[in-house]
VMD Tcl script that builds the backbone (N, CA, C; Angstrom):
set m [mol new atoms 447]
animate dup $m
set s [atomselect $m all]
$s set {name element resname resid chain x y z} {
  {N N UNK 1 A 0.845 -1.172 0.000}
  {CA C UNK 1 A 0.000 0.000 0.000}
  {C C UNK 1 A 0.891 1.237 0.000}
  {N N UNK 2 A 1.170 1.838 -1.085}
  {CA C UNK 2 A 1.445 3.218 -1.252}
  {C C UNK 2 A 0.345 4.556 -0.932}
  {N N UNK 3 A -0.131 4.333 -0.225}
  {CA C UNK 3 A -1.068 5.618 0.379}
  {C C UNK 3 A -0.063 5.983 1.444}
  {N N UNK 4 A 1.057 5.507 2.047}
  {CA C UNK 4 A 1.679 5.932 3.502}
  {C C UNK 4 A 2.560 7.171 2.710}
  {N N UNK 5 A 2.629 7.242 1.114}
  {CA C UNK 5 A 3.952 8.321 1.203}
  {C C UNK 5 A 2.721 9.557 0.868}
  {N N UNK 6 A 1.634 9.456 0.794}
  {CA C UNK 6 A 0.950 11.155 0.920}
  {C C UNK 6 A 1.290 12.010 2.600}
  {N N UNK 7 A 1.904 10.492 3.688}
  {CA C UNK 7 A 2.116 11.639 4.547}
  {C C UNK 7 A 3.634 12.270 4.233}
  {N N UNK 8 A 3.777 13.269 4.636}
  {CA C UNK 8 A 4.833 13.916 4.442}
  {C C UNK 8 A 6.064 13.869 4.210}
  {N N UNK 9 A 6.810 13.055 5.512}
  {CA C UNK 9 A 7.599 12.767 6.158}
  {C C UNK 9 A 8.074 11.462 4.743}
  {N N UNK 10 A 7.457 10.779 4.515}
  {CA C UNK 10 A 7.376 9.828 3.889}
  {C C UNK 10 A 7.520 9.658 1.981}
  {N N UNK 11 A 7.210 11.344 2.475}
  {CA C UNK 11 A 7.212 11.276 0.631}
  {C C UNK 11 A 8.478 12.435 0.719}
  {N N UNK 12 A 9.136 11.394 -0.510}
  {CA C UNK 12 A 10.790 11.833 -0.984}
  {C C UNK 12 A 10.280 12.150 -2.116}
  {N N UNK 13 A 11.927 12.701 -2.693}
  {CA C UNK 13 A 11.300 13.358 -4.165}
  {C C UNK 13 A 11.796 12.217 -5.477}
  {N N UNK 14 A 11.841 11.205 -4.747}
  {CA C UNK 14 A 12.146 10.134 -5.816}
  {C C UNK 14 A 10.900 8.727 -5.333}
  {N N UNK 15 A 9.704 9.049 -4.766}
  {CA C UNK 15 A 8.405 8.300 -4.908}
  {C C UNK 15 A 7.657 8.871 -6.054}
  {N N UNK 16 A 7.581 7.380 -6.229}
  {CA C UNK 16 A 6.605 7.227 -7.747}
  {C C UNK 16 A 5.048 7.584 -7.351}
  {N N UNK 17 A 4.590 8.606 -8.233}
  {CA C UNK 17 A 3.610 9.252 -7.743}
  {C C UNK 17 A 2.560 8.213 -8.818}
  {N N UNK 18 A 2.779 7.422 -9.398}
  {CA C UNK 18 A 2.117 5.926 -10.228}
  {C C UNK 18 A 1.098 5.090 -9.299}
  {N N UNK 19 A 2.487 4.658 -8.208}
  {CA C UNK 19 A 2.464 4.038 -7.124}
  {C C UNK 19 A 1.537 4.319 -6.688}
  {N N UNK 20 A 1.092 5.498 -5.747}
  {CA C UNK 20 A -0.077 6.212 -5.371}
  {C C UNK 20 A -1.232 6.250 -6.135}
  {N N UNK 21 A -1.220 6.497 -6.909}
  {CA C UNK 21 A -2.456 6.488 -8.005}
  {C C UNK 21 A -2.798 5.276 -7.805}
  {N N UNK 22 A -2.392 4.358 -8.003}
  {CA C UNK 22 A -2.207 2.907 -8.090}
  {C C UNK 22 A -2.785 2.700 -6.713}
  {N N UNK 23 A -2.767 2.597 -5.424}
  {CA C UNK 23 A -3.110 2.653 -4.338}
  {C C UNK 23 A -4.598 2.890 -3.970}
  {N N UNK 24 A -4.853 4.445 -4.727}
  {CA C UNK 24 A -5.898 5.034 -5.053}
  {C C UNK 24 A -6.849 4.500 -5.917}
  {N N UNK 25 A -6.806 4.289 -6.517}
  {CA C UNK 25 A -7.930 3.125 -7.251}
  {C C UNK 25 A -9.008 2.261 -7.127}
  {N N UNK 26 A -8.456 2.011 -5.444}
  {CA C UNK 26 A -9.094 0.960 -4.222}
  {C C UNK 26 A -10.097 2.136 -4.017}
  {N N UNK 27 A -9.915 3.148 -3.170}
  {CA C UNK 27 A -10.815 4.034 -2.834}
  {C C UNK 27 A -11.220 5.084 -3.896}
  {N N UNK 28 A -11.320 5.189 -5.310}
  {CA C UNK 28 A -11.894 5.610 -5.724}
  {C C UNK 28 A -13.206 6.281 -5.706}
  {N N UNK 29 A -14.021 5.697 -5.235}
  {CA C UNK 29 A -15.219 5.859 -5.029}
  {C C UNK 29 A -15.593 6.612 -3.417}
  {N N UNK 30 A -14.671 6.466 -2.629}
  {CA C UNK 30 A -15.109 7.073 -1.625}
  {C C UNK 30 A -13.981 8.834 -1.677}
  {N N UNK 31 A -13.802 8.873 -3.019}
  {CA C UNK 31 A -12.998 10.528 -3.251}
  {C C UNK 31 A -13.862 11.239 -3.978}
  {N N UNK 32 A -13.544 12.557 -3.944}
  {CA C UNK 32 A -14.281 13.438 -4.485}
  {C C UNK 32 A -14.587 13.790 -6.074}
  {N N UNK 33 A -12.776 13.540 -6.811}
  {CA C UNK 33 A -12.775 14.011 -8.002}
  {C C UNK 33 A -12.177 12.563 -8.935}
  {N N UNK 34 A -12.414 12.820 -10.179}
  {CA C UNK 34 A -11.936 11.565 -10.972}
  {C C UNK 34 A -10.171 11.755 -10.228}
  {N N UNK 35 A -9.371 9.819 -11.189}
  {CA C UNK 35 A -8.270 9.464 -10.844}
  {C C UNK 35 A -7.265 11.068 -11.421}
  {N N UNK 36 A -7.557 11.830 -12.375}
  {CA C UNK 36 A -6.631 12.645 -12.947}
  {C C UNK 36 A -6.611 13.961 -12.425}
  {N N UNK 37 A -7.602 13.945 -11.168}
  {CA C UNK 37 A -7.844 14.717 -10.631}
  {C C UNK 37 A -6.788 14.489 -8.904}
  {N N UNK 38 A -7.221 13.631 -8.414}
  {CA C UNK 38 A -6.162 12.958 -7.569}
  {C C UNK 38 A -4.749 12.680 -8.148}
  {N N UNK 39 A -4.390 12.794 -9.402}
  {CA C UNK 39 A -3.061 12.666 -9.872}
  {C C UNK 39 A -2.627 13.989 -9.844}
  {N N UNK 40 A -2.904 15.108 -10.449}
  {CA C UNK 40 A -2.710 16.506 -10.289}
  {C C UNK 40 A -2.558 16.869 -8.806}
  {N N UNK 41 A -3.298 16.864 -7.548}
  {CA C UNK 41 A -2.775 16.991 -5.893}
  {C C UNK 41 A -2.005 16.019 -5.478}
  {N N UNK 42 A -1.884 14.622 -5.907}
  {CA C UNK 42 A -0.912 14.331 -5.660}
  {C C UNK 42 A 0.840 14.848 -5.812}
  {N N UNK 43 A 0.656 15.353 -7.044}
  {CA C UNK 43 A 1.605 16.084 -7.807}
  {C C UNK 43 A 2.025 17.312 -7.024}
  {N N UNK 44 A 1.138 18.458 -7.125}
  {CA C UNK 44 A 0.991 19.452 -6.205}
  {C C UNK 44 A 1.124 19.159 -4.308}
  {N N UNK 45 A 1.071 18.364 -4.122}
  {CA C UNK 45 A 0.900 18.043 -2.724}
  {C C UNK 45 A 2.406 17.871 -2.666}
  {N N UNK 46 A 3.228 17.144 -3.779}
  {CA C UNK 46 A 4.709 16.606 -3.629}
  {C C UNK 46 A 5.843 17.366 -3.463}
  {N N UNK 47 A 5.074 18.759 -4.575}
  {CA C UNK 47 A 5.936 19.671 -4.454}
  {C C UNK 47 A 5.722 20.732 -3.740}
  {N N UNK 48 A 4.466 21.019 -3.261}
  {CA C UNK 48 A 4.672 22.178 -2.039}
  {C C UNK 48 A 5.185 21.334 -0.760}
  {N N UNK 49 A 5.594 19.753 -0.453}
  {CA C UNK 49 A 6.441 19.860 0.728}
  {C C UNK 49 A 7.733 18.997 0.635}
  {N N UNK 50 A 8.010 19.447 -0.917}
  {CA C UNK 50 A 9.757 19.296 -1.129}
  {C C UNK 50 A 10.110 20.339 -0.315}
  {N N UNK 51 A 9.658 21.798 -0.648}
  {CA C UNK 51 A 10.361 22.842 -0.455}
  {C C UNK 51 A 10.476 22.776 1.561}
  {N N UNK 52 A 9.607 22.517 2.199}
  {CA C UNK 52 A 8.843 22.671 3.388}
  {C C UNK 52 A 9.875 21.890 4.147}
  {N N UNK 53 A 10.536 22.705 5.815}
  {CA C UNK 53 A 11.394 21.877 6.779}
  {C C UNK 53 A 10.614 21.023 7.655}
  {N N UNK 54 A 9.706 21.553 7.828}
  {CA C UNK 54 A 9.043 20.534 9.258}
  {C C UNK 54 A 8.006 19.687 8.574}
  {N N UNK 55 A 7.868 18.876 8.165}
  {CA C UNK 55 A 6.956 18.289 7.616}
  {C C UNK 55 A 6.559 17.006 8.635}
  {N N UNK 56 A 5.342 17.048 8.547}
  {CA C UNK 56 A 4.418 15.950 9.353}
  {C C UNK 56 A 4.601 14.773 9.427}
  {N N UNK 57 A 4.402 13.729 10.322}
  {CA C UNK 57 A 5.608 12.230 10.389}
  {C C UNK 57 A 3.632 11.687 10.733}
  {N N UNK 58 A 2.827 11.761 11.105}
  {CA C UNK 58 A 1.835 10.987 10.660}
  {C C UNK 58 A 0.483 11.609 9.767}
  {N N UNK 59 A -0.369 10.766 9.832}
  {CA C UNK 59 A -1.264 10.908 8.899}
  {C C UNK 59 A -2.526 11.910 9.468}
  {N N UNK 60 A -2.881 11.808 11.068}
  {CA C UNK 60 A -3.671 13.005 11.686}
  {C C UNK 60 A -2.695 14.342 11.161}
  {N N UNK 61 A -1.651 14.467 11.676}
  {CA C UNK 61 A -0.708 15.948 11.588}
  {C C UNK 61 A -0.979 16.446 9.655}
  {N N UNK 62 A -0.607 15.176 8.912}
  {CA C UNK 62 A -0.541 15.831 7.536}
  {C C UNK 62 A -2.419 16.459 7.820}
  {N N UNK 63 A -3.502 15.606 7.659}
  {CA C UNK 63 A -4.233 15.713 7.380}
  {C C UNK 63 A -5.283 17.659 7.955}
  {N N UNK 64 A -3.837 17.909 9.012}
  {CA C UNK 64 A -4.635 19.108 9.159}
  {C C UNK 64 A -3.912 20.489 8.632}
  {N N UNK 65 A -2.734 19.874 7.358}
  {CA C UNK 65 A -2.171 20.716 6.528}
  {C C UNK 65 A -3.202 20.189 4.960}
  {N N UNK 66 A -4.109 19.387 4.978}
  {CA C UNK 66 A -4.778 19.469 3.536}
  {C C UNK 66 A -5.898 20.405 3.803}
  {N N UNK 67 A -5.548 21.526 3.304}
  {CA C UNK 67 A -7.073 22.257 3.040}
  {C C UNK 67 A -7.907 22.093 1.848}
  {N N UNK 68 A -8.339 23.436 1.833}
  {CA C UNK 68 A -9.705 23.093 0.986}
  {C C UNK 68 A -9.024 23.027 -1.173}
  {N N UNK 69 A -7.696 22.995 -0.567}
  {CA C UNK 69 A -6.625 22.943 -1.770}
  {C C UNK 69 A -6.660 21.744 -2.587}
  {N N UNK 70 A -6.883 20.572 -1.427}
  {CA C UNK 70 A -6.652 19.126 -1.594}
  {C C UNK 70 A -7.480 18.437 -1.091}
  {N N UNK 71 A -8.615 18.747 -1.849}
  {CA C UNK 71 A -10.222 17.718 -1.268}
  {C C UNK 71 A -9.993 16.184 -1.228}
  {N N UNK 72 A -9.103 15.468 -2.374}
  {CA C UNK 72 A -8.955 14.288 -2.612}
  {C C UNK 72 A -8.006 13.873 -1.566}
  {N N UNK 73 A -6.848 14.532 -1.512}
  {CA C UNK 73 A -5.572 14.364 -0.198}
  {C C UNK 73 A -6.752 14.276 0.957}
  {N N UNK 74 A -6.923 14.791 1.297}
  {CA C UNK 74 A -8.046 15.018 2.315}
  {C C UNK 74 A -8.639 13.975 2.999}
  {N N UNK 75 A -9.400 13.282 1.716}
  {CA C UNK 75 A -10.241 12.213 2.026}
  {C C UNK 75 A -9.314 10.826 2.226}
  {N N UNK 76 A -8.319 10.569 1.258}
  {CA C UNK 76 A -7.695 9.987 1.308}
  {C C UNK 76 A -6.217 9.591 2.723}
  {N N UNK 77 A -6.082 10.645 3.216}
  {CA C UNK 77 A -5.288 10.896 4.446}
  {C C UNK 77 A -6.480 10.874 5.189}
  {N N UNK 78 A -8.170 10.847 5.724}
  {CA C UNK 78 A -8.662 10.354 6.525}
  {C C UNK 78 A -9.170 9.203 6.288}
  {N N UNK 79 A -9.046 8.394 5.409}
  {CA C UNK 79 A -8.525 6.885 4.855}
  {C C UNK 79 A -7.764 6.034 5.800}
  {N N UNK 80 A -6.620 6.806 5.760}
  {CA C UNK 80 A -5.141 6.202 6.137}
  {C C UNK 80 A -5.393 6.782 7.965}
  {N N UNK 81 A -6.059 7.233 8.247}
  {CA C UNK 81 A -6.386 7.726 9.971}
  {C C UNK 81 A -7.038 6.191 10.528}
  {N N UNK 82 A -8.273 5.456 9.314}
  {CA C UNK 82 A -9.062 5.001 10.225}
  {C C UNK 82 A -8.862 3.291 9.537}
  {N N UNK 83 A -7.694 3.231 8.928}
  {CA C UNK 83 A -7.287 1.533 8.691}
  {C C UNK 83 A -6.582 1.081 9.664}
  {N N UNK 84 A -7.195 0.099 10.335}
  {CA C UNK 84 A -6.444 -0.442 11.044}
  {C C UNK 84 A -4.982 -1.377 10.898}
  {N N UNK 85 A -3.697 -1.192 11.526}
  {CA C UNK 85 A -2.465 -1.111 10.963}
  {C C UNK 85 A -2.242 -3.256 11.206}
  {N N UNK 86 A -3.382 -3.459 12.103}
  {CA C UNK 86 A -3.116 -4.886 12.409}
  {C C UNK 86 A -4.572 -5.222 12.805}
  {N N UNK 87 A -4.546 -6.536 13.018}
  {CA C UNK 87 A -5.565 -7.167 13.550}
  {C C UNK 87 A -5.342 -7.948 14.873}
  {N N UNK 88 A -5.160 -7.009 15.965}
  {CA C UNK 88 A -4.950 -7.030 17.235}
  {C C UNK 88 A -5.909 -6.976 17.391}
  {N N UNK 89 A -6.769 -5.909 17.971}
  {CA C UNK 89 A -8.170 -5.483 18.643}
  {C C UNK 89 A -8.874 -7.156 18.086}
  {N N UNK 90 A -8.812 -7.305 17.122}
  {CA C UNK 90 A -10.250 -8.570 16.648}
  {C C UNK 90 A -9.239 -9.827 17.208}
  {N N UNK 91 A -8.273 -10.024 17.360}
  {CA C UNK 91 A -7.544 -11.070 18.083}
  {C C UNK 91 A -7.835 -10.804 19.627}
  {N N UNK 92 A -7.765 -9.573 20.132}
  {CA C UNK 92 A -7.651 -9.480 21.270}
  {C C UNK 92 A -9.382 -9.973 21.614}
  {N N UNK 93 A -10.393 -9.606 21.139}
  {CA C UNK 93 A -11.579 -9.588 21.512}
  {C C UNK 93 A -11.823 -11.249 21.577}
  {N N UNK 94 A -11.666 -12.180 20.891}
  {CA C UNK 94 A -11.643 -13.496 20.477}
  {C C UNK 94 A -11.085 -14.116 21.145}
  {N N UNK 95 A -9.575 -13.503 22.125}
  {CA C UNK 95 A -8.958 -13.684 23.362}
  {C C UNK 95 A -9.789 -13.829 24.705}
  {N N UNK 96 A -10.332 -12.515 24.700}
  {CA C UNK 96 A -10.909 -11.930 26.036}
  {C C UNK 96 A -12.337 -12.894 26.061}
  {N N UNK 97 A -12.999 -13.005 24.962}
  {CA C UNK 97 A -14.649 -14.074 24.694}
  {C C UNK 97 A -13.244 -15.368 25.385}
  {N N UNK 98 A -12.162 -16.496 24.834}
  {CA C UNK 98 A -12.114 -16.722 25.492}
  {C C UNK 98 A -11.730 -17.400 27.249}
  {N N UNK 99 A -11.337 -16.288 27.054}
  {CA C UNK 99 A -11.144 -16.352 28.842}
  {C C UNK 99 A -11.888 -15.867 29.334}
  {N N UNK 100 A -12.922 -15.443 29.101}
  {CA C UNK 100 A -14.338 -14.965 29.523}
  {C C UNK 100 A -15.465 -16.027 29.930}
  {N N UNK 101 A -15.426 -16.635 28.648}
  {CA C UNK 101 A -16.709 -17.455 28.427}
  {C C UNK 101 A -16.507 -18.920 28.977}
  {N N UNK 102 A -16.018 -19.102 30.367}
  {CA C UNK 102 A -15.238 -20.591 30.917}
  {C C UNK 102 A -16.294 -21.329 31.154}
  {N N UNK 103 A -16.186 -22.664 31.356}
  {CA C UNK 103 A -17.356 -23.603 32.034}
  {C C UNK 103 A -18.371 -23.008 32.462}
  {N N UNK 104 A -17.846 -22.450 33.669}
  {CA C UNK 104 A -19.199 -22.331 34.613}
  {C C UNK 104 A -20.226 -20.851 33.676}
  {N N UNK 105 A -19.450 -19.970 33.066}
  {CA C UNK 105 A -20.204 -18.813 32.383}
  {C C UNK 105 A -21.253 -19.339 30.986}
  {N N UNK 106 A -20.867 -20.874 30.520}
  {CA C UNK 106 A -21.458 -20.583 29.323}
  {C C UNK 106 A -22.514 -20.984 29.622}
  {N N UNK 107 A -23.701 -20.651 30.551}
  {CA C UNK 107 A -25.399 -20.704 30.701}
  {C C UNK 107 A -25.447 -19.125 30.847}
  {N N UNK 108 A -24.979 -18.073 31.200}
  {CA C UNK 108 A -25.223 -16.511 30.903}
  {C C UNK 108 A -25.408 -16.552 29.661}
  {N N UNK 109 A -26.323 -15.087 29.488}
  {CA C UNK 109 A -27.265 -14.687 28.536}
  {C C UNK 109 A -25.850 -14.019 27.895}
  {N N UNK 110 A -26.804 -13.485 26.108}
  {CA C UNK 110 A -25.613 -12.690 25.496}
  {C C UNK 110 A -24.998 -11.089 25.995}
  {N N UNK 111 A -26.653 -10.719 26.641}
  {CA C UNK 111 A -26.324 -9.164 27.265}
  {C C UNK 111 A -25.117 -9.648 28.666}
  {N N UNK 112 A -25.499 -10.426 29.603}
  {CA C UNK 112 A -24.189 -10.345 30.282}
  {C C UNK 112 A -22.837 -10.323 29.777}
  {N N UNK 113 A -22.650 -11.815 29.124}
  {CA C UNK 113 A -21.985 -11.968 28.452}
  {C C UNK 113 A -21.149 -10.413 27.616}
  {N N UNK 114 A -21.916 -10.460 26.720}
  {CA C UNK 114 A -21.337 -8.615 26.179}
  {C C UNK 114 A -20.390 -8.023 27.782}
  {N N UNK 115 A -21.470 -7.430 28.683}
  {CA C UNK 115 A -20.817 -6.542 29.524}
  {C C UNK 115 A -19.533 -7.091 30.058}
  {N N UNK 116 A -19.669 -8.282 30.509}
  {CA C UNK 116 A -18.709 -9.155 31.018}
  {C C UNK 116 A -17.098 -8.802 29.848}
  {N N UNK 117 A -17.432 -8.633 28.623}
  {CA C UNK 117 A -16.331 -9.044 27.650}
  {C C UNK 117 A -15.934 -7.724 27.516}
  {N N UNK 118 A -16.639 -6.624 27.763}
  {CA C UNK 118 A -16.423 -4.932 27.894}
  {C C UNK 118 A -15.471 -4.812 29.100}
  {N N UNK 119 A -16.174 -5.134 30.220}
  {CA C UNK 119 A -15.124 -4.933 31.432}
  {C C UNK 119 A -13.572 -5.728 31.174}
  {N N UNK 120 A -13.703 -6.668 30.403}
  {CA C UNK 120 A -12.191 -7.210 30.368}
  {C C UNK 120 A -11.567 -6.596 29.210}
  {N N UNK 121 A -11.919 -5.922 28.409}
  {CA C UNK 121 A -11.190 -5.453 27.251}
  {C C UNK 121 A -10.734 -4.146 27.394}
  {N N UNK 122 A -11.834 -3.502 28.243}
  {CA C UNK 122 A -11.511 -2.202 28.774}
  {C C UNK 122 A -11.187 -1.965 30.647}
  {N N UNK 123 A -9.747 -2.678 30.721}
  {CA C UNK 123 A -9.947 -3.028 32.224}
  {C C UNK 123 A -9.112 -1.321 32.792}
  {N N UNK 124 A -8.901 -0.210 32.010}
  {CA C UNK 124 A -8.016 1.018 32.089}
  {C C UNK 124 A -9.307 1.640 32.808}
  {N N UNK 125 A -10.968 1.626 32.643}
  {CA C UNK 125 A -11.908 2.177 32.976}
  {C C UNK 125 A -12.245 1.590 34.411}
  {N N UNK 126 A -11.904 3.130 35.140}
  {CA C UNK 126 A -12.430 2.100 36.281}
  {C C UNK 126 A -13.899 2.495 36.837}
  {N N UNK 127 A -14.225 1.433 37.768}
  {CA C UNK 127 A -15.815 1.101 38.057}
  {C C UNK 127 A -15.947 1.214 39.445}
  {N N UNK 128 A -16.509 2.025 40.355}
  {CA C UNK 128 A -16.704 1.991 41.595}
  {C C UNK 128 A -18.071 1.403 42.023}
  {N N UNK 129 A -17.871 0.609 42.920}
  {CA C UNK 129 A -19.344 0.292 43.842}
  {C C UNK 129 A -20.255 1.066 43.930}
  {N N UNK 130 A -20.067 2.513 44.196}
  {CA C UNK 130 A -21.122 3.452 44.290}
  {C C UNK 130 A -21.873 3.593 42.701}
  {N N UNK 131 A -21.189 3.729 42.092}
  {CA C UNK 131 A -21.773 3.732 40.653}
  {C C UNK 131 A -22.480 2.198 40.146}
  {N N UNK 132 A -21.983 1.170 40.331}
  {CA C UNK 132 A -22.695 0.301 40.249}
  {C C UNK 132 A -24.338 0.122 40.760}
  {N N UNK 133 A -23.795 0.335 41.964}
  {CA C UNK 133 A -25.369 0.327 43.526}
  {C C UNK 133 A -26.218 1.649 42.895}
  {N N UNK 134 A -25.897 3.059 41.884}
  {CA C UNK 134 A -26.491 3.805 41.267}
  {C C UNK 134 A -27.284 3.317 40.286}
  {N N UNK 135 A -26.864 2.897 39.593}
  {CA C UNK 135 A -26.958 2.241 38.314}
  {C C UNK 135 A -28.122 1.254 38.188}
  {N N UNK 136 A -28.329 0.355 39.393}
  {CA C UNK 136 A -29.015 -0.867 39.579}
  {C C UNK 136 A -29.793 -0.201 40.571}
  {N N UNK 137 A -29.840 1.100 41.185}
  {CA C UNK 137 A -31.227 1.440 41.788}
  {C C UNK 137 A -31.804 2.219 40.556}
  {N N UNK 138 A -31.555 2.689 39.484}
  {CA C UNK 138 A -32.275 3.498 39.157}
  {C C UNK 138 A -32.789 2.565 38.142}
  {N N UNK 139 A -32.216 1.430 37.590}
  {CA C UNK 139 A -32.973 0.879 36.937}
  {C C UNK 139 A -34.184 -0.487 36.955}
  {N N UNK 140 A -33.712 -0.573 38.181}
  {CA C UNK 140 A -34.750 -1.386 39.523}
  {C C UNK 140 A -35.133 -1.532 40.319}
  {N N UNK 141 A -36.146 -0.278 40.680}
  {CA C UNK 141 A -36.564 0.186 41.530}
  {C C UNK 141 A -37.142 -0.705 42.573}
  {N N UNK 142 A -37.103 -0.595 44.163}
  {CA C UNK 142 A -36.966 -2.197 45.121}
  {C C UNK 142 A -38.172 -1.303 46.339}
  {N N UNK 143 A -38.698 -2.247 46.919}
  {CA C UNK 143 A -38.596 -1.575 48.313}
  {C C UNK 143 A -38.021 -1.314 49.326}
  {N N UNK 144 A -36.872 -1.825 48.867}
  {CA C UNK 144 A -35.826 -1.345 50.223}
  {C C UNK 144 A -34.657 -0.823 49.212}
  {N N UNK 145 A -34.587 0.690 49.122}
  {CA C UNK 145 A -33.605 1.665 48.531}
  {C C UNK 145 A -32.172 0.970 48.754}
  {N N UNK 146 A -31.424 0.805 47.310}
  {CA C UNK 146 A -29.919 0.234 48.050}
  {C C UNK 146 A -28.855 1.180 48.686}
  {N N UNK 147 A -29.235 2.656 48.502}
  {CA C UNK 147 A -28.269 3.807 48.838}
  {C C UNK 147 A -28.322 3.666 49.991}
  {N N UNK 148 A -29.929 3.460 50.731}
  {CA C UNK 148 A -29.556 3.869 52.593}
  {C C UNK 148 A -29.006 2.729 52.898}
  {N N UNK 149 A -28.516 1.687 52.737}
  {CA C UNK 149 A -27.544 0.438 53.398}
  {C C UNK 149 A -26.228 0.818 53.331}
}
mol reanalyze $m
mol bondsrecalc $m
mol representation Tube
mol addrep $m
C-alpha cells in the first residue's frame, strides 16, 4: 500500500507518484474528483512539501495541513487515519470471549456476556461500587432503597 507516502515525512522526491495512483484506485469511489484529478494533488501536494522543513511524520498531523486545496488528499489521508495497521483489537476480543466465556459462564445470557467481555477489554476504565449500587437502583426500583444500606 502506497497511500503511507501522501504523509509527508514519507514522501521523498524520488516516490513514484504511479504508485499512489495505483493505491488510489481501491478508494476511488469514496474521493471526491476523478483518478486525474487525484493525480494533479498528488503532484501538487509533492511539491509544495519538497520545499517545506518541518513536515508531518503521521497521517492526523498531515491531514490538518490538507485544506480546501486538496479535497482528494483530504479524504484519502482520513482513509489512512481510520485503517487499522493490524488485527490485534479482533484477536484481542476473540482472546478476552475466550477467557471470559469458561465452564461455569457458558449458561449466561448474550447481554451479560457482552458486559462481562467490555469490562475485560476495557480493564483502564475504572468502576466503583457506588456507581454500580447507582446504576441498579435506578434501573430497579426495590422496596428497600440500596443507597440507605
Amino acid at each position: 500500500m502506497y497511500l503511507q507516502y501522501l504523509i509527508p515525512f514519507f514522501l521523498l522526491e524520488d516516490t513514484d507518484i504511479e504508485k499512489i495512483i495505483k493505491s488510489t484506485k481501491f478508494y476511488i469511489d469514496d474521493l471526491i474528483g476523478s483518478i486525474e484529478e487525484v493525480r494533479g494533488e498528488v503532484t501538487l501536494w509533492k511539491q509544495f512539501w519538497k520545499s517545506q522543513l518541518d513536515k508531518p511524520k503521521t497521517a492526523i498531523e498531515a491531514l490538518t495541513h490538507a485544506s480546501e486545496f486538496y479535497p482528494n488528499i483530504k479524504e484519502l489521508l482520513k482513509i489512512i487515519c481510520v485503517i487499522p495497521v493490524t488485527t490485534c483489537t479482533a484477536e484481542r476480543i476473540f482472546s478476552s470471549l475466550r477467557q471470559t466465556k469458561t465452564y461455569l459462564r457458558s449458561t449466561i445470557g448474550e447481554d451479560r456476556l457482552n458486559g462481562l467481555m467490555l469490562l475485560n477489554i476495557h480493564r483502564d476504565i475504572k468502576i466503583t461500587p457506588e456507581e454500580v449500587i447507582e446504576e441498579f437502583n435506578e434501573k430497579r426500583p426495590r422496596k428497600l432503597q440500596l443507597q440507605y444500606m
